[in-house]
Backbone atoms as SQL, in Angstrom:
CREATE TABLE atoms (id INTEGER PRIMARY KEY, chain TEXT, resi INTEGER, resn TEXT, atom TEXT, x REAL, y REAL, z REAL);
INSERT INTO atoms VALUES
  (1, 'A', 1, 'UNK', 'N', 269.934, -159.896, 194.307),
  (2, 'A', 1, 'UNK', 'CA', 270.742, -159.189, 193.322),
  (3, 'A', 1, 'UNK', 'C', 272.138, -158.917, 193.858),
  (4, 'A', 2, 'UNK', 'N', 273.028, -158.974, 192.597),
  (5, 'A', 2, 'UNK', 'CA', 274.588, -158.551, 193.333),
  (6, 'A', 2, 'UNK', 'C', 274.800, -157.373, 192.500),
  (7, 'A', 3, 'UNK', 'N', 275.785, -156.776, 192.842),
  (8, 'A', 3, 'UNK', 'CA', 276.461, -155.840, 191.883),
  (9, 'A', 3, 'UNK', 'C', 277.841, -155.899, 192.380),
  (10, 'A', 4, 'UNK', 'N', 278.496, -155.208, 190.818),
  (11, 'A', 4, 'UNK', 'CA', 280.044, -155.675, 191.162),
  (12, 'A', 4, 'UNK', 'C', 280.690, -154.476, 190.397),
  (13, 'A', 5, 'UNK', 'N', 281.250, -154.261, 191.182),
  (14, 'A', 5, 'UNK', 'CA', 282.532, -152.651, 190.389),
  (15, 'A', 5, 'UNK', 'C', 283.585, -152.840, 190.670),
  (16, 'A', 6, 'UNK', 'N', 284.338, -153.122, 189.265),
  (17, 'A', 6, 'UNK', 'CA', 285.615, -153.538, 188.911),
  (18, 'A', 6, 'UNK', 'C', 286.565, -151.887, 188.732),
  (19, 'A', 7, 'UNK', 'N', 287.625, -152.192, 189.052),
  (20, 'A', 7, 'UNK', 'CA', 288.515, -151.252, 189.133),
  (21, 'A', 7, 'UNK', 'C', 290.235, -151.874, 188.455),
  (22, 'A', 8, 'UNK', 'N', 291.177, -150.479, 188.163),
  (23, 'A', 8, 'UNK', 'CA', 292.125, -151.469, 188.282),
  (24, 'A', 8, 'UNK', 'C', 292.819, -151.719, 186.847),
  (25, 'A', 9, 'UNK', 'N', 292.044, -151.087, 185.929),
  (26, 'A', 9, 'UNK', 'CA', 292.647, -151.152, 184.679),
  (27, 'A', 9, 'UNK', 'C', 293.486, -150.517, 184.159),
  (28, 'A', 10, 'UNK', 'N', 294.071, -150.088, 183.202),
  (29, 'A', 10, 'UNK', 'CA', 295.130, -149.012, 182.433),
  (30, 'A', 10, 'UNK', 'C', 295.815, -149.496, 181.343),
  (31, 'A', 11, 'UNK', 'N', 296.605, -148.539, 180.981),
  (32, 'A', 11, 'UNK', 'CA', 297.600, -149.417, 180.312),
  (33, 'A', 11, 'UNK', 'C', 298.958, -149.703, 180.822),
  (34, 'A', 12, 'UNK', 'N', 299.637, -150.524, 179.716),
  (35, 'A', 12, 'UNK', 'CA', 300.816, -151.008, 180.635),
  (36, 'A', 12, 'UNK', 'C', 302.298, -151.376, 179.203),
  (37, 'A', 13, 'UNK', 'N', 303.147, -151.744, 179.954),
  (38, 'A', 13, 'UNK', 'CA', 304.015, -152.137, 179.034),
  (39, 'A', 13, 'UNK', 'C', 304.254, -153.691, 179.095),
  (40, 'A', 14, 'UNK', 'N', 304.501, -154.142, 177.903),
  (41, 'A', 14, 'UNK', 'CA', 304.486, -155.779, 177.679),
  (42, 'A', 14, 'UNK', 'C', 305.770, -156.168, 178.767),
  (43, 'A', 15, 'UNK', 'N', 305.583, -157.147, 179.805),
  (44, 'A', 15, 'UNK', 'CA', 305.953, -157.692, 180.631),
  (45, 'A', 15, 'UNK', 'C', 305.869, -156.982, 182.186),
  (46, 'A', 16, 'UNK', 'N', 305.336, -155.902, 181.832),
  (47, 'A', 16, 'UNK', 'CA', 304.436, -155.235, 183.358),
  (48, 'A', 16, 'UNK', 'C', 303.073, -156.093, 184.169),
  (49, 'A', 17, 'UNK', 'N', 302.890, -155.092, 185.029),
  (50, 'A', 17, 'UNK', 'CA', 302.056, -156.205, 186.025),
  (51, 'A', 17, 'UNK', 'C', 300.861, -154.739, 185.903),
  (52, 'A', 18, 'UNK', 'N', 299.557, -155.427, 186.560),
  (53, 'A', 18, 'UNK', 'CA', 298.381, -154.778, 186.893),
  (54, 'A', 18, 'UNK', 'C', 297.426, -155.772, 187.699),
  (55, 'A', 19, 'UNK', 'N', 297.395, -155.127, 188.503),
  (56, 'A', 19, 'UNK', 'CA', 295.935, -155.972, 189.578),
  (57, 'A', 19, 'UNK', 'C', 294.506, -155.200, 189.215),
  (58, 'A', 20, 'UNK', 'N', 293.695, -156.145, 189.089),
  (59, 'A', 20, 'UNK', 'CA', 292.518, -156.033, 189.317),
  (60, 'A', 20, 'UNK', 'C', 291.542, -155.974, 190.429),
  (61, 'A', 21, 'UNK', 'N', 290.420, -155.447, 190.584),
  (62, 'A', 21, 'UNK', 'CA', 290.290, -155.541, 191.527),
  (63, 'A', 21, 'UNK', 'C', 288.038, -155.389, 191.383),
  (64, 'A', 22, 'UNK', 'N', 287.617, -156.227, 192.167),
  (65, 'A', 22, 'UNK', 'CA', 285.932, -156.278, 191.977),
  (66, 'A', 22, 'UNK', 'C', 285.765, -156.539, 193.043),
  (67, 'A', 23, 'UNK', 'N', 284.858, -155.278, 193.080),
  (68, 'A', 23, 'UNK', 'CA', 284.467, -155.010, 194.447),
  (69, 'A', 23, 'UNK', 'C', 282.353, -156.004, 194.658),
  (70, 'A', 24, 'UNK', 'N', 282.029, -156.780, 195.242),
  (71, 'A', 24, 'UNK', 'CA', 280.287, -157.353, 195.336),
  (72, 'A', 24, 'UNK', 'C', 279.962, -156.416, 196.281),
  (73, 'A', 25, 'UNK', 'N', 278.835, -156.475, 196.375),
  (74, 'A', 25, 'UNK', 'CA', 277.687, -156.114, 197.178),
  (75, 'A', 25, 'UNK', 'C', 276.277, -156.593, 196.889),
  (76, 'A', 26, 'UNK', 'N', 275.143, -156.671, 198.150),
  (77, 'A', 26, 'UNK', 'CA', 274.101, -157.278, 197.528),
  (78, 'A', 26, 'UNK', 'C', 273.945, -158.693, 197.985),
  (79, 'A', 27, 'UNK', 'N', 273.376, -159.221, 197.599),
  (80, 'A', 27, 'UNK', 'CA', 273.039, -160.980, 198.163),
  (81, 'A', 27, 'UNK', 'C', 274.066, -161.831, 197.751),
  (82, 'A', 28, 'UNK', 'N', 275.704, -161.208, 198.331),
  (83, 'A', 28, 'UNK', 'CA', 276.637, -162.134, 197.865),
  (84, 'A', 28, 'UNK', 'C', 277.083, -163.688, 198.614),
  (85, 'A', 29, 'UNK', 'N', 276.201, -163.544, 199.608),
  (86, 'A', 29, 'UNK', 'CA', 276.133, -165.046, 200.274),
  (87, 'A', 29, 'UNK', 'C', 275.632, -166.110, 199.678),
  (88, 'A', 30, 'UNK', 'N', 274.817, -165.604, 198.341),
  (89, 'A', 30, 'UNK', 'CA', 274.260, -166.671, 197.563),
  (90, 'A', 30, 'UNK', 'C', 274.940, -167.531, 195.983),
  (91, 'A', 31, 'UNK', 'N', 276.291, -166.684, 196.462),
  (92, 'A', 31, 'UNK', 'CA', 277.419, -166.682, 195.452),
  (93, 'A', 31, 'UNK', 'C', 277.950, -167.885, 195.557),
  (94, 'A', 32, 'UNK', 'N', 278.294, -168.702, 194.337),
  (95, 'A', 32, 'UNK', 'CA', 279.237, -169.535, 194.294),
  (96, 'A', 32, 'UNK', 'C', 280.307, -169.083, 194.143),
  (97, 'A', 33, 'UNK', 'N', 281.169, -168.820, 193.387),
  (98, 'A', 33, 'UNK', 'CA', 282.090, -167.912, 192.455),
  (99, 'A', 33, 'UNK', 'C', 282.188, -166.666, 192.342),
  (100, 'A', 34, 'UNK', 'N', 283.426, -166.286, 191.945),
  (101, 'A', 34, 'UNK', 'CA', 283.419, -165.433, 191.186),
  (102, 'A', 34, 'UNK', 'C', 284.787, -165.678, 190.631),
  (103, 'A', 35, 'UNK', 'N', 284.759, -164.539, 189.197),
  (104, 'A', 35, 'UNK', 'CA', 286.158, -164.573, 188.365),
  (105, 'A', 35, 'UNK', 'C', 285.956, -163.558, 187.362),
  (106, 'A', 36, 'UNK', 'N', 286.724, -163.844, 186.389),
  (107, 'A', 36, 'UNK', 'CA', 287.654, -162.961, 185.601),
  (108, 'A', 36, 'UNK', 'C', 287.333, -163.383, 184.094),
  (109, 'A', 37, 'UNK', 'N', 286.367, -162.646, 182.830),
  (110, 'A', 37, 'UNK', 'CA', 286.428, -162.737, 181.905),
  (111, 'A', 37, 'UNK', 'C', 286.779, -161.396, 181.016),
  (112, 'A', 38, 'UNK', 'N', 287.149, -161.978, 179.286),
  (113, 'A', 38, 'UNK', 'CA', 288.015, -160.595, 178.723),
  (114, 'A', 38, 'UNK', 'C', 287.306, -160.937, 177.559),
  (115, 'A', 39, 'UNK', 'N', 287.083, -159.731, 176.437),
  (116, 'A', 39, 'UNK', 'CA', 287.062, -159.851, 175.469),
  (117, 'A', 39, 'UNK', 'C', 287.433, -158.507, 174.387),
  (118, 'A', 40, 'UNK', 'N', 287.522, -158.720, 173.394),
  (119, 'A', 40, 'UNK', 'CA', 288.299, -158.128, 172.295),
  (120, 'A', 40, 'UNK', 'C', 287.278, -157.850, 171.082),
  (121, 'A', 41, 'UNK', 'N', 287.238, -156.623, 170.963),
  (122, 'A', 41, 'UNK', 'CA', 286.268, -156.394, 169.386),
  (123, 'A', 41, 'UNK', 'C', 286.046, -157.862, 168.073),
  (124, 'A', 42, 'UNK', 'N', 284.836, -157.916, 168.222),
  (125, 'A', 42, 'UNK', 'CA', 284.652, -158.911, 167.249),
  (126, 'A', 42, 'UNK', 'C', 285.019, -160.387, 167.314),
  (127, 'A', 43, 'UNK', 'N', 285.630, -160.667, 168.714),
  (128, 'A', 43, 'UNK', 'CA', 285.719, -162.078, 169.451),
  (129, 'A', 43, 'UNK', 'C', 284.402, -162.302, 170.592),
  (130, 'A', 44, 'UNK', 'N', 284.353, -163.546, 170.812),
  (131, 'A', 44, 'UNK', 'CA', 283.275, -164.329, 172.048),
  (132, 'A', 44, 'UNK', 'C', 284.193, -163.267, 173.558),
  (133, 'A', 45, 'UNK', 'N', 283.304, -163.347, 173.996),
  (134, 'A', 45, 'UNK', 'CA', 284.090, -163.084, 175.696),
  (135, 'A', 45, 'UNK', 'C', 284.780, -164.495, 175.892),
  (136, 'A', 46, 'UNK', 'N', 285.638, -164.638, 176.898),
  (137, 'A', 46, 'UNK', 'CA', 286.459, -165.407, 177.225),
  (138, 'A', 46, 'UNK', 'C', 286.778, -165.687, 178.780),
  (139, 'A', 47, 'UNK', 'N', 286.889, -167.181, 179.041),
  (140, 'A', 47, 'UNK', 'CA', 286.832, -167.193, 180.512),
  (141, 'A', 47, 'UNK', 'C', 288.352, -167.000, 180.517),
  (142, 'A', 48, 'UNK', 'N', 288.816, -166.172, 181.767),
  (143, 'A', 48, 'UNK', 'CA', 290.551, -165.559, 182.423),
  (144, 'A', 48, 'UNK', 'C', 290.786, -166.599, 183.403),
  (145, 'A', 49, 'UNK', 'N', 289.762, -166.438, 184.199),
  (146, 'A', 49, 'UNK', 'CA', 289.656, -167.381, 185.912),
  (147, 'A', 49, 'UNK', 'C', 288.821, -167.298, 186.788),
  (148, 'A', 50, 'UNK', 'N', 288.547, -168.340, 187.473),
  (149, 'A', 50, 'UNK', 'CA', 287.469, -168.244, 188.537),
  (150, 'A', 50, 'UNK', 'C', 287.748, -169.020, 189.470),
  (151, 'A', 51, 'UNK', 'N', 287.533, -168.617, 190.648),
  (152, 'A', 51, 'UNK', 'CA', 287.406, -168.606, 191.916),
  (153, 'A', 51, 'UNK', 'C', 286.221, -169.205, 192.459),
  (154, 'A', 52, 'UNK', 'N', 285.808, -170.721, 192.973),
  (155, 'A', 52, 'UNK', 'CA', 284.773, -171.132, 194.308),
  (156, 'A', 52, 'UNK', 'C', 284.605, -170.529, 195.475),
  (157, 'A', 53, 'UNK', 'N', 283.234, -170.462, 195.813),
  (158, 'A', 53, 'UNK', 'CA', 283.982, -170.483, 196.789),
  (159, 'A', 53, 'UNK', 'C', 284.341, -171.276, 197.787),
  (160, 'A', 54, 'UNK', 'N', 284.833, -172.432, 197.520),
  (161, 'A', 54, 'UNK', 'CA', 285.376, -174.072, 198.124),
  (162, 'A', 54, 'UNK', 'C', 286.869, -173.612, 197.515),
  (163, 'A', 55, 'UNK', 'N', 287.124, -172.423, 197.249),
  (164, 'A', 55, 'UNK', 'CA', 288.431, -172.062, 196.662),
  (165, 'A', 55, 'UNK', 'C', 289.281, -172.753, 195.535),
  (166, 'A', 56, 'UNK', 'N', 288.764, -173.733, 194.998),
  (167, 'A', 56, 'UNK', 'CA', 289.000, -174.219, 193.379),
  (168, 'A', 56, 'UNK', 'C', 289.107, -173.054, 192.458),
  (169, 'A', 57, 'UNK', 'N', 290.006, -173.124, 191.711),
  (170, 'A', 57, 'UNK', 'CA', 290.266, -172.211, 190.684),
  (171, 'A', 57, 'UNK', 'C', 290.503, -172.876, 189.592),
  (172, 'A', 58, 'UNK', 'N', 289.965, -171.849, 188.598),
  (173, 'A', 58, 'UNK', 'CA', 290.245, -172.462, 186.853),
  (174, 'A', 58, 'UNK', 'C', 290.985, -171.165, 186.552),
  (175, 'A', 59, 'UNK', 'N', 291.777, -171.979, 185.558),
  (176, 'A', 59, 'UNK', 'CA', 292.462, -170.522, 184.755),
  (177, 'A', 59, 'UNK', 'C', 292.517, -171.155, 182.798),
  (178, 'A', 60, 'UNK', 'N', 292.611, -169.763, 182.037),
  (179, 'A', 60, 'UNK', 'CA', 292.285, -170.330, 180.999),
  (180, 'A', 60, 'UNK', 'C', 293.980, -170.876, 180.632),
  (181, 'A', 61, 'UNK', 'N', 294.359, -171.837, 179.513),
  (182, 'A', 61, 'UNK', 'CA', 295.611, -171.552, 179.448),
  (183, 'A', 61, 'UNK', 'C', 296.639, -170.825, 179.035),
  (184, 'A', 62, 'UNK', 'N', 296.153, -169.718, 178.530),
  (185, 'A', 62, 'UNK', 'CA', 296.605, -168.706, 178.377),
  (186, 'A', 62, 'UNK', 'C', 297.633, -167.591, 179.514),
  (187, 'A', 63, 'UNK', 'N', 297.087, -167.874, 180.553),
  (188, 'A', 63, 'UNK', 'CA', 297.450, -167.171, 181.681),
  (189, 'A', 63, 'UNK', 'C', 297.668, -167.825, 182.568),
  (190, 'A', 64, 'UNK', 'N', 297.651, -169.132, 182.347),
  (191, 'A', 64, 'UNK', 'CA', 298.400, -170.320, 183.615),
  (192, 'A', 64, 'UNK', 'C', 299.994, -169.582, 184.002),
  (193, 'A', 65, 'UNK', 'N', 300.011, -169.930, 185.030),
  (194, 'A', 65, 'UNK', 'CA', 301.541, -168.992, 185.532),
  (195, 'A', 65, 'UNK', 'C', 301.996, -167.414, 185.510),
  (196, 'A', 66, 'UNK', 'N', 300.819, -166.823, 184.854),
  (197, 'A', 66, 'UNK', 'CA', 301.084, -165.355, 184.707),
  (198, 'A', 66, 'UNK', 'C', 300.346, -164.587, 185.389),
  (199, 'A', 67, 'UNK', 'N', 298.845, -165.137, 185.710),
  (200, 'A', 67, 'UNK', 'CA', 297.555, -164.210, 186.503),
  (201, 'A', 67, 'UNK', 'C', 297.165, -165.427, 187.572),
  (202, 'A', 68, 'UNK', 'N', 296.869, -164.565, 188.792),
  (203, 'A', 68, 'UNK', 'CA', 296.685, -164.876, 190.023),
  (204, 'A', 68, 'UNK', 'C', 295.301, -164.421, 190.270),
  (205, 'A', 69, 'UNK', 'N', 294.425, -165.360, 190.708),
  (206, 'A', 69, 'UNK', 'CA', 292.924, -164.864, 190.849),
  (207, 'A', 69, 'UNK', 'C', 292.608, -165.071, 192.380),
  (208, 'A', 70, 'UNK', 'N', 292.169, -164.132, 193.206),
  (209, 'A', 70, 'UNK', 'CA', 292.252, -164.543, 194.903),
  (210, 'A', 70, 'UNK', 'C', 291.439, -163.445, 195.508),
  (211, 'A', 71, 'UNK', 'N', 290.809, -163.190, 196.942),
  (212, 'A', 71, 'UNK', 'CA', 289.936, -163.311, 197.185),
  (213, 'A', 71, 'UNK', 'C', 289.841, -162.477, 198.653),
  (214, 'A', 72, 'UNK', 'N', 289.433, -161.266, 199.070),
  (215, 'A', 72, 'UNK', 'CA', 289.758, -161.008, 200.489),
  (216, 'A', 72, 'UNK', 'C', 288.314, -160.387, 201.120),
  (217, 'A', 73, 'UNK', 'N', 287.485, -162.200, 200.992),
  (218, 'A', 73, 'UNK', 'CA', 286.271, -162.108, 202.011),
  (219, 'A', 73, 'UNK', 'C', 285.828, -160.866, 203.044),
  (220, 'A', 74, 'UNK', 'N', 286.912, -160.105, 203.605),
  (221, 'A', 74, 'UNK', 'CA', 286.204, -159.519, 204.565),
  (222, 'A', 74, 'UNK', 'C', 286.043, -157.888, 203.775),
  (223, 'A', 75, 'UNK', 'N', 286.635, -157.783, 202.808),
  (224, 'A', 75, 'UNK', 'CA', 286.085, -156.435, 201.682),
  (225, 'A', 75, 'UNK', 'C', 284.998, -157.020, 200.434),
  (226, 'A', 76, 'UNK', 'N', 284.800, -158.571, 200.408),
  (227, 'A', 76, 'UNK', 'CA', 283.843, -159.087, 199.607),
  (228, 'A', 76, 'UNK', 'C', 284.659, -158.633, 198.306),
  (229, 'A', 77, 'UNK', 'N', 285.753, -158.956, 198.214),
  (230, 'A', 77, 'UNK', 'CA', 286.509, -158.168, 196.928),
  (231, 'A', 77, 'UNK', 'C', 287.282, -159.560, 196.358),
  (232, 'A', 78, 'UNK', 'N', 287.306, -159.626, 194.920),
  (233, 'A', 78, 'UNK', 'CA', 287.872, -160.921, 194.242),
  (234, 'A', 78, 'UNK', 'C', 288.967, -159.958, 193.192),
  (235, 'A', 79, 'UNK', 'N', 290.567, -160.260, 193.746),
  (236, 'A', 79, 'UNK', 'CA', 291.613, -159.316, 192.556),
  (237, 'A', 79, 'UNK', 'C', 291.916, -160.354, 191.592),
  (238, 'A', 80, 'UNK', 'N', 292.432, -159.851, 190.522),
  (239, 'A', 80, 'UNK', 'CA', 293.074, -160.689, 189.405),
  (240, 'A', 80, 'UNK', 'C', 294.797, -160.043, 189.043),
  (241, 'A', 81, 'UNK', 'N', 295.380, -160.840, 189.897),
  (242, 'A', 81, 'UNK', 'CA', 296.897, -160.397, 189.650),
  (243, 'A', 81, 'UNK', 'C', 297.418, -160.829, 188.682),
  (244, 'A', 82, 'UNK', 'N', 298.076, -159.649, 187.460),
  (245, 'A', 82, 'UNK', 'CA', 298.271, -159.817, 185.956),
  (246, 'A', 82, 'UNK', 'C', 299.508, -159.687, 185.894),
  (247, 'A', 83, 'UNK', 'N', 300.269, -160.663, 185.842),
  (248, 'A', 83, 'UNK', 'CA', 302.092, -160.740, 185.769),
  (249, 'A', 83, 'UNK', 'C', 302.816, -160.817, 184.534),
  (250, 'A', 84, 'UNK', 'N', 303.523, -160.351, 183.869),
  (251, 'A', 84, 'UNK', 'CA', 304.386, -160.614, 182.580),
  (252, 'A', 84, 'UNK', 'C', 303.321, -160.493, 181.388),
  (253, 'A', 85, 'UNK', 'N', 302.726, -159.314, 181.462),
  (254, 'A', 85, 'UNK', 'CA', 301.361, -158.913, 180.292),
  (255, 'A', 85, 'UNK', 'C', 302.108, -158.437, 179.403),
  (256, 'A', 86, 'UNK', 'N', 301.456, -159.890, 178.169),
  (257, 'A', 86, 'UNK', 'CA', 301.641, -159.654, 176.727),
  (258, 'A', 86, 'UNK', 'C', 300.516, -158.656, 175.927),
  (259, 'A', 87, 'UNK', 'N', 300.743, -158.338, 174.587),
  (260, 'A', 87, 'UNK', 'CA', 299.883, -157.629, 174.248),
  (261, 'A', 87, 'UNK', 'C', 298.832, -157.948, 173.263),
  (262, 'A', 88, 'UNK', 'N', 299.086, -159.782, 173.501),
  (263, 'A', 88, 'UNK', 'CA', 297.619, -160.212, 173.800),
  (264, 'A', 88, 'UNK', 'C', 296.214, -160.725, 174.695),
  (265, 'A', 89, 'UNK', 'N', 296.845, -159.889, 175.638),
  (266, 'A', 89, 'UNK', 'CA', 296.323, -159.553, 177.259),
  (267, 'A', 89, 'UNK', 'C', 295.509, -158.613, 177.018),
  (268, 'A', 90, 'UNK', 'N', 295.905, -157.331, 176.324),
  (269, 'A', 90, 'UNK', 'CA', 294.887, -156.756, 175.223),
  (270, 'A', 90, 'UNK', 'C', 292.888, -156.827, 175.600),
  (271, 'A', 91, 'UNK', 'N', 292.367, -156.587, 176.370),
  (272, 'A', 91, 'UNK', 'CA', 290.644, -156.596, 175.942),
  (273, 'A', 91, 'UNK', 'C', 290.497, -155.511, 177.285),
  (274, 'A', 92, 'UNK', 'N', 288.795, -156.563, 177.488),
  (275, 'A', 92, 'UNK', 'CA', 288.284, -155.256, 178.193),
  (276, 'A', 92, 'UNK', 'C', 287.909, -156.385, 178.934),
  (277, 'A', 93, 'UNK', 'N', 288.014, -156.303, 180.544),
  (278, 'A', 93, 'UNK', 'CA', 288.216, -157.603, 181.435),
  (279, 'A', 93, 'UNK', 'C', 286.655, -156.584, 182.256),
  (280, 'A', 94, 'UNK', 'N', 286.269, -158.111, 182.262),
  (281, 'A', 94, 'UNK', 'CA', 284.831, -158.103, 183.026),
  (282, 'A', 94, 'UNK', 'C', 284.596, -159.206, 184.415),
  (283, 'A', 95, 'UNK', 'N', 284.085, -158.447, 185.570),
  (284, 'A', 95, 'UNK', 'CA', 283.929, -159.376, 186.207),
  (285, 'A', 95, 'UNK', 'C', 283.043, -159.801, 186.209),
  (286, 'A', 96, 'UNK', 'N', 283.130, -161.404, 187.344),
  (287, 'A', 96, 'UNK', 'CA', 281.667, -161.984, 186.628),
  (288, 'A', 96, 'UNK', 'C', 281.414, -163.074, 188.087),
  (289, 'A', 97, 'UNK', 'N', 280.354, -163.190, 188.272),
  (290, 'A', 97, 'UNK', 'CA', 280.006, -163.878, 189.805),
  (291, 'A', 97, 'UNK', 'C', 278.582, -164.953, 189.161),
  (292, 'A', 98, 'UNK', 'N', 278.165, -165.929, 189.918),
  (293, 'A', 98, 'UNK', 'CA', 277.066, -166.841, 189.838),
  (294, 'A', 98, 'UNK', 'C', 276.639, -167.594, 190.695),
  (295, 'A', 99, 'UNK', 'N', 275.933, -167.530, 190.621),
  (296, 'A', 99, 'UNK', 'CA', 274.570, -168.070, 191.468),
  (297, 'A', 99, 'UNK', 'C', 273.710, -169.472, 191.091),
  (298, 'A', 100, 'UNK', 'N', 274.335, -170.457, 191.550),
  (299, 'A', 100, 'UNK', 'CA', 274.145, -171.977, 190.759),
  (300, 'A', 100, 'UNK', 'C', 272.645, -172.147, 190.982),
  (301, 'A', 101, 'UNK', 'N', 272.141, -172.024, 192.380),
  (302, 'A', 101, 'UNK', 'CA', 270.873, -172.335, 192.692),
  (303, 'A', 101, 'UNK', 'C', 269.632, -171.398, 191.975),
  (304, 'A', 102, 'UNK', 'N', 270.093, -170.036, 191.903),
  (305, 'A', 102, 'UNK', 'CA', 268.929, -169.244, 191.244),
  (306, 'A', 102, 'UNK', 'C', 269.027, -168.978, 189.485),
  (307, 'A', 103, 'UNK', 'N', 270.421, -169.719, 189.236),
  (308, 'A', 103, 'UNK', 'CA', 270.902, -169.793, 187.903),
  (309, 'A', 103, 'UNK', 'C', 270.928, -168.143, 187.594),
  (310, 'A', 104, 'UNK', 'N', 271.784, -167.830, 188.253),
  (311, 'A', 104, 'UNK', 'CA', 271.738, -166.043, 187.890),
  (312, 'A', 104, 'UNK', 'C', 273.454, -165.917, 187.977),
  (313, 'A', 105, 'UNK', 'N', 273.518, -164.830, 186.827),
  (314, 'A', 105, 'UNK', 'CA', 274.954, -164.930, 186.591),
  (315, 'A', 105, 'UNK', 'C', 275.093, -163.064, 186.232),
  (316, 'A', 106, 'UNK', 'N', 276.180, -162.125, 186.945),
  (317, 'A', 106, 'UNK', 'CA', 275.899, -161.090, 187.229),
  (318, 'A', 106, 'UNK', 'C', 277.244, -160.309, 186.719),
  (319, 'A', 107, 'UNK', 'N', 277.313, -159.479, 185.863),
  (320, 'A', 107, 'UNK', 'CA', 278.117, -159.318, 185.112),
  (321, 'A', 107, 'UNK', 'C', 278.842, -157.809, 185.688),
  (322, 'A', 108, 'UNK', 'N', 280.066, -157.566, 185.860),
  (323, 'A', 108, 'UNK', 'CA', 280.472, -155.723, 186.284),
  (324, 'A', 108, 'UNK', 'C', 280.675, -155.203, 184.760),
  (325, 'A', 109, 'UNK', 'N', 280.623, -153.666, 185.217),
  (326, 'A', 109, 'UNK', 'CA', 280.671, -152.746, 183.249),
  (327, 'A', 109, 'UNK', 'C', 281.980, -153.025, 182.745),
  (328, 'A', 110, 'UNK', 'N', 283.227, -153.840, 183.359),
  (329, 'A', 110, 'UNK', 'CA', 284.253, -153.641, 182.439),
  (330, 'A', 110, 'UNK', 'C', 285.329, -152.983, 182.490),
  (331, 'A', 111, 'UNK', 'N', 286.620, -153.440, 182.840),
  (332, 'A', 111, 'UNK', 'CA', 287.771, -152.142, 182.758),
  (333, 'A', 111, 'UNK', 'C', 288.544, -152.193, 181.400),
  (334, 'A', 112, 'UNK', 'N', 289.299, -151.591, 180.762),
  (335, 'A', 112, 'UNK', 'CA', 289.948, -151.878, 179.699),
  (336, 'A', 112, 'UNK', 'C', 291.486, -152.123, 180.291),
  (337, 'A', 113, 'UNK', 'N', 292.094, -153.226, 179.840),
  (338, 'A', 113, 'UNK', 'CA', 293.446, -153.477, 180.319),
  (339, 'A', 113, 'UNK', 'C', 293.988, -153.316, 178.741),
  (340, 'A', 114, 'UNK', 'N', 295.353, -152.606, 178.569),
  (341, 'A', 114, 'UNK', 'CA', 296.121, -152.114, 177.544),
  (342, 'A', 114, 'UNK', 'C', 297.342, -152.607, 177.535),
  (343, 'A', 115, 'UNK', 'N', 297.752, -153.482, 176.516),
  (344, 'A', 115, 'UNK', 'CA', 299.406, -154.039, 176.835),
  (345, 'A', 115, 'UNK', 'C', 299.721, -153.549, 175.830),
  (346, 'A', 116, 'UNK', 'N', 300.867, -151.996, 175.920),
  (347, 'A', 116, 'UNK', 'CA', 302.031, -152.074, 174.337),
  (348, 'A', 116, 'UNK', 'C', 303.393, -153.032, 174.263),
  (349, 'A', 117, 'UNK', 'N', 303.388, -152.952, 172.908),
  (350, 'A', 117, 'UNK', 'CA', 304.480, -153.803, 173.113),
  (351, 'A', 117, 'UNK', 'C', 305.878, -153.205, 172.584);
């Protein structure tokens, strides 16, 4: 089992910055990944970015050039650096880690990120 507590949210003003920040614990050696999903009342969740750990990253295109997804192994902590937030940046960002071999995929409660505009 992993668990993951995300931190790091607020609100902000449209073209402000906010880091994220998810903290693992737990059988995270059995981790492939981890990353960054968001979603919005009455939409699907949505992939942000993810992180290998062969260090490959996806980002959705939405946030190509604006959010930075990276990684500081020795706190077991994966941040999501949020640059030039529009205020359809707007949801409630969840972290999210997986486990290819046991097919287990482990979800944190959620911060709310707020962009006015």
């Amino acid at each position: 089992q992993v668990q993951l507590v995300e931190s790091g949210g607020g609100l902000v003003q449209a073209g402000g910055s906010l880091r994220l920040s998810c903290a693992a614990s737990g059988s995270i050696s059995s981790l492939n990944g981890m990353g960054w999903y968001r979603q919005v009342p009455g939409k699907q969740r949505e992939l942000v970015a993810l992180l290998t750990t062969g260090s490959s990253t996806n980002y959705a295109d939405s946030v190509k050039g604006r959010f930075t997804i990276s990684r500081d192994n020795t706190k077991n902590t994966v941040y999501l650096q949020m640059n030039s937030l529009k205020p359809e940046d707007t949801a409630v960002y969840y972290c999210y880690a997986y486990d290819n071999y046991n097919a287990y995929n482990y979800w944190g409660q959620g911060t709310q990120v707020t962009v006015s505009s």
